[in-house]
VOGU-3710 file (C-alpha; in Angstrom, 3 decimals, decimal comma):
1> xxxxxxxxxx> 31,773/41,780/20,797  28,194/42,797/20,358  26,101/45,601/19,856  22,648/46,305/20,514  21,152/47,351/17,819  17,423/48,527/17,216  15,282/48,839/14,092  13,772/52,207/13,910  11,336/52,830/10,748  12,455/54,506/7,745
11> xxxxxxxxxx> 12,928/58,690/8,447  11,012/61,056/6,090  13,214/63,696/3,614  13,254/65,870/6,272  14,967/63,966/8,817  17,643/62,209/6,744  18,795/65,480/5,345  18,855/66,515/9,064  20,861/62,765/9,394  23,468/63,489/6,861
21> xxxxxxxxxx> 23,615/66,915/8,169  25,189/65,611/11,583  22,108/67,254/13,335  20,347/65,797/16,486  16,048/65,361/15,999  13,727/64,174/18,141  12,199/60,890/18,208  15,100/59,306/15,809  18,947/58,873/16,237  20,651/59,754/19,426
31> xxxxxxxxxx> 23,749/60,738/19,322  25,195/63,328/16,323  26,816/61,574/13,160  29,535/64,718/13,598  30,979/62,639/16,395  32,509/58,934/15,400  30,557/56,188/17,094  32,044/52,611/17,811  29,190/50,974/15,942  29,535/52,286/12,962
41> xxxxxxxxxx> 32,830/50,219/12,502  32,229/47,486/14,820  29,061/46,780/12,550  31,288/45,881/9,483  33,849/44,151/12,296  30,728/41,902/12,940  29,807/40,905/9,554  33,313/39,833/8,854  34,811/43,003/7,808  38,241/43,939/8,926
51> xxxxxxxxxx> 39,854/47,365/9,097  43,168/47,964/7,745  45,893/48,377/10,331  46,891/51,773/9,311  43,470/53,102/11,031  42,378/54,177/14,167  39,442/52,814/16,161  36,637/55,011/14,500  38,315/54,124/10,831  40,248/57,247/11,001
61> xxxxxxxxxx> 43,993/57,768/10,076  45,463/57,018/13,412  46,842/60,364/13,167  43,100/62,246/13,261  41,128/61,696/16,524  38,210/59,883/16,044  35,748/62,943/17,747  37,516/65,530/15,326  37,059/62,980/12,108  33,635/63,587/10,108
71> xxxxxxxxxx> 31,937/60,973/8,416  31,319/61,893/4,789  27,849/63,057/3,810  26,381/61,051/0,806  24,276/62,627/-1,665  20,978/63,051/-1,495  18,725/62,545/-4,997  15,895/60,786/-4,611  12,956/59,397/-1,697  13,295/56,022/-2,701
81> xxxxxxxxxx> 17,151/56,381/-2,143  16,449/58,422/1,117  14,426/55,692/2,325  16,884/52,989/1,918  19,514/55,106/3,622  17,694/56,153/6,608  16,679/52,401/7,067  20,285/51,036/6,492  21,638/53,756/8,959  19,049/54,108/11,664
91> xxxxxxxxxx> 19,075/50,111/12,228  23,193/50,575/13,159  22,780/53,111/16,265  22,886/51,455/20,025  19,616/52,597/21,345  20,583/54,916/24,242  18,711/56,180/27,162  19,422/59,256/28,855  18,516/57,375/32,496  21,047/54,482/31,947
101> xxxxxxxxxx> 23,710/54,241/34,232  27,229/54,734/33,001  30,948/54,842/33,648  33,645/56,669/31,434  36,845/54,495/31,177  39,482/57,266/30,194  43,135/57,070/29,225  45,728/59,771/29,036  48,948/60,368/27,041  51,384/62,770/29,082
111> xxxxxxxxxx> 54,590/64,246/27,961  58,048/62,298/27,941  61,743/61,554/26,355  63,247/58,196/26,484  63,811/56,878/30,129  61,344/59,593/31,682  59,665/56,497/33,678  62,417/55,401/34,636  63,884/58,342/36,318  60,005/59,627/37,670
121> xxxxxxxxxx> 60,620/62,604/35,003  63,297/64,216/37,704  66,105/64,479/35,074  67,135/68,248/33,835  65,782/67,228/30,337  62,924/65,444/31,536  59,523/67,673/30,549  56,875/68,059/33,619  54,628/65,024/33,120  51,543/66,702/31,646
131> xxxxxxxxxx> 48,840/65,690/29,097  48,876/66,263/25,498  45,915/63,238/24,735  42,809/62,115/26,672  40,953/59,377/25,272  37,155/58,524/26,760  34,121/55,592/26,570  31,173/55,950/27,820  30,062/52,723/28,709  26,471/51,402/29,798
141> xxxxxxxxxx> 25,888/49,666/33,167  22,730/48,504/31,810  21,384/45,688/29,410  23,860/44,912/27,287  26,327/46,716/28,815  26,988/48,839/25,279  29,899/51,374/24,106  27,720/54,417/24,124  29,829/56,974/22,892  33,514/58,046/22,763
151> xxxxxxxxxx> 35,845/61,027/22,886  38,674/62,496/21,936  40,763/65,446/22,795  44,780/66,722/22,011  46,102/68,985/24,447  48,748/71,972/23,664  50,641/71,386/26,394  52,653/74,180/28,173  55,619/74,218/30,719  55,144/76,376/34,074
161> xxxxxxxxxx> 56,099/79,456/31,713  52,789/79,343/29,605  55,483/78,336/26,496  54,019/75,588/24,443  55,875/72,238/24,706  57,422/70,664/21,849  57,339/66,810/21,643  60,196/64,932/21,671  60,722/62,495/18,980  60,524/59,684/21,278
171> xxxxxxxxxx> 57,205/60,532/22,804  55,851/60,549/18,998  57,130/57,225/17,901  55,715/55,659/21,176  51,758/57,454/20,855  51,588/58,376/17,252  50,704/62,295/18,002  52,711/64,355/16,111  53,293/68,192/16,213  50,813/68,172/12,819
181> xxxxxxxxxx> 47,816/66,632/15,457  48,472/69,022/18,038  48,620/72,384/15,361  45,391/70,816/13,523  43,059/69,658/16,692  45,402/71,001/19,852  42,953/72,754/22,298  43,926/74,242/25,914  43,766/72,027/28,896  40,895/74,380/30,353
191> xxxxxxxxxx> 38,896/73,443/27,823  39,230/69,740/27,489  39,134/69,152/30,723  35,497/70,759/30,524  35,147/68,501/27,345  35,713/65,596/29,691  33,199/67,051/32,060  30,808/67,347/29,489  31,341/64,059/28,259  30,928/62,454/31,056
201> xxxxxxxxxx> 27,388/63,846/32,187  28,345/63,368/36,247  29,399/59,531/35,881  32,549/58,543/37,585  35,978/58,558/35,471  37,827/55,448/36,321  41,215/54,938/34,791  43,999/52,059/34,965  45,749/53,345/37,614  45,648/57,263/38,750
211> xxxxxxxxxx> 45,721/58,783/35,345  44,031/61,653/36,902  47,123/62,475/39,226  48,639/64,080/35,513  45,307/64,833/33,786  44,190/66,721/36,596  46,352/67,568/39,723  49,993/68,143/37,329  48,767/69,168/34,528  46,589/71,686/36,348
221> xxxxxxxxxx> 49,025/72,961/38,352  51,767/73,098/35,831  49,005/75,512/33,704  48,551/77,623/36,779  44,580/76,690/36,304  41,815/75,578/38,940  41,092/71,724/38,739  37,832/71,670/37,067  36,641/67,856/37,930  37,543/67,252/41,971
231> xxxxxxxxxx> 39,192/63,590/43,019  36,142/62,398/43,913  34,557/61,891/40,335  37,794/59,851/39,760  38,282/56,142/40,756  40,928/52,774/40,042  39,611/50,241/37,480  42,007/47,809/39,122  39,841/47,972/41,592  36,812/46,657/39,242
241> xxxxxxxxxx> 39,531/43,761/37,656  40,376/42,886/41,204  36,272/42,478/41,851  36,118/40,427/39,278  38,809/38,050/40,193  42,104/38,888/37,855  44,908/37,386/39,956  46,816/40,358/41,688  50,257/39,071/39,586  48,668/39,636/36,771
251> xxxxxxxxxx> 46,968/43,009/37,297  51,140/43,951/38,409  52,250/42,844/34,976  49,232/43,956/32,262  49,113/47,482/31,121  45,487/48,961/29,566  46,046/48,349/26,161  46,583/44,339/26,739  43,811/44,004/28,859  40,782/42,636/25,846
261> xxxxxxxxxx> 43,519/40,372/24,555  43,917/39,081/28,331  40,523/37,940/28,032  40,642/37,179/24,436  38,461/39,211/23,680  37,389/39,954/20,104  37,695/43,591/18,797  39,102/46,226/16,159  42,972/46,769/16,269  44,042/48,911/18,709
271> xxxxxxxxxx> 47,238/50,756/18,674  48,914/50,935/22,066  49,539/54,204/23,293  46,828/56,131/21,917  44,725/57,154/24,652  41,197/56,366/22,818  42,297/53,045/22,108  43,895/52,069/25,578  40,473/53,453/27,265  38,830/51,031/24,894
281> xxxxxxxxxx> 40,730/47,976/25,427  40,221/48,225/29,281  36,601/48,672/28,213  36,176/45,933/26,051  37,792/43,941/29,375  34,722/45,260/31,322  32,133/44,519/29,314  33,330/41,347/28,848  33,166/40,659/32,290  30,072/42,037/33,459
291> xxxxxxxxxx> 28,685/40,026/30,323  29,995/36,554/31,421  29,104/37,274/35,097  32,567/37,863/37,103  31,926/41,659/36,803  28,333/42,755/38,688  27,610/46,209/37,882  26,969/47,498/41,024  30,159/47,209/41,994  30,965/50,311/40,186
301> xxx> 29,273/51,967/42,854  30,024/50,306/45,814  34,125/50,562/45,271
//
């Protein structure tokens, strides 16, 4: 896998204290260092580096999601040492353009006890299937089809009472969120859906599968809220894998978070189940694809 990267020249004071200050300027670095960007790990992936397997995608704890997680500020002390850092940081940012076409590959993590699936979550004990993780990319359509940004959101999820669900032991050894996640970064469905929104600045949200059917229509109606995103923004990534030629028995048999190492694709660990890191490995599938050819582009708008 790689990244586009583009030498900038070296920042005055001002704008590297801005820098380690997780501030947005003009004329320099795009996107906030406040939110965890693939390429700051992937760069070390590249030059041989590899991540334990105790951390998440953005080098996080698995347990802290990766848009929550701050990247330590280093000290400042003197020019010559501001230079060098604005010059060793600026060169790892994906230039990004504000006209580039996009799609968000999303994955979410919805509520359930062991044998829920099984039994379409109609048993007395079985919780309504709504969200308590959404993981996002935002992945360019353009050039080298880069990971632009990603996202990040835990859900307190409630039952049709307003009471706050609690997760069942199974559902935390299978995703990795614990009650600790959801006390420390939980936020109300209202409001990450509108993160989503946000996130997505009007590209289309394709998932594997209808992951919108419980990040939207159940878990929306469970809340007693107003969908904020309507079913049109949404769309199948099958659909995309099926462009590009994956045979329809194997689309039947591969879940999201298998899809890179379908293509043997080279990336970070991933742990399956998190919603981040699912969205990603169906990502890392696309861009591998529209990379080698099979996958055109335009075909995200033409599906």
């Amino acid at each position: 896998m790689n990244f586009r990267c583009r030498q900038r020249k070296p920042l005055d004071d001002r704008k590297v204290r801005l820098f380690a200050e997780g501030r947005r300027f003009r004329g320099g670095v795009p996107i906030e260092l406040e939110r965890q960007h693939p390429v700051f790990e992937d760069f070390g992936f590249l030059a041989g580096a590899r991540r334990p397997a105790d951390l998440g995608h953005c080098g996080a704890p698995l347990s802290t999601p990766c848009s929550l997680q701050k990247i330590p500020r280093p000290e400042i002390a003197t020019s010559e040492q501001d230079a060098v850092a604005s010059a060793s940081l600026s060169s790892l940012f994906v230039s990004a353009d504000s006209t580039m076409k996009t799609a968000i590959i999303f994955d979410c993590e919805f509520l359930c006890v062991e044998g829920s699936q099984r039994r379409f979550w109609c048993a007395a004990h079985d919780p309504d299937p709504v969200i308590a993780e959404i993981g996002a990319v935002k992945l360019g359509l353009e050039g080298e089809f880069a990971i632009l940004d990603t996202h990040k959101s835990y859900i307190k999820a409630v039952d049709r009472f307003g009471r706050r669900y609690p997760l069942d032991p199974y559902f935390t050894d299978l995703t990795g969120i614990t009650e600790a996640n959801i006390d420390t970064h939980g936020i109300a469905l209202e409001d990450a859906l509108s993160a989503v929104d946000s996130f997505s600045g009007g590209a289309r949200l394709w998932s594997w599968g209808k992951d919108e059917m419980n990040m939207v229509a159940i878990s929306c109606y469970v809340a007693g809220i107003q969908p904020p995103i309507p079913a049109r923004r949404f769309d199948n990534a099958v659909k995309l894998l099926l462009a590009a030629g994956m045979p329809i028995e194997d689309l039947a048999k591969t879940p999201s978070n298998k899809l890179a190492e379908y293509y043997g694709v080279e990336h970070p660990p991933l742990q399956a189940h998190d919603g981040l890191d699912d969205a990603l490995s169906l990502t890392y599938a696309l861009q591998h694809l529209m990379r080698i050819g099979k996958l055109q582009p335009e075909v995200f708008d033409r599906i």
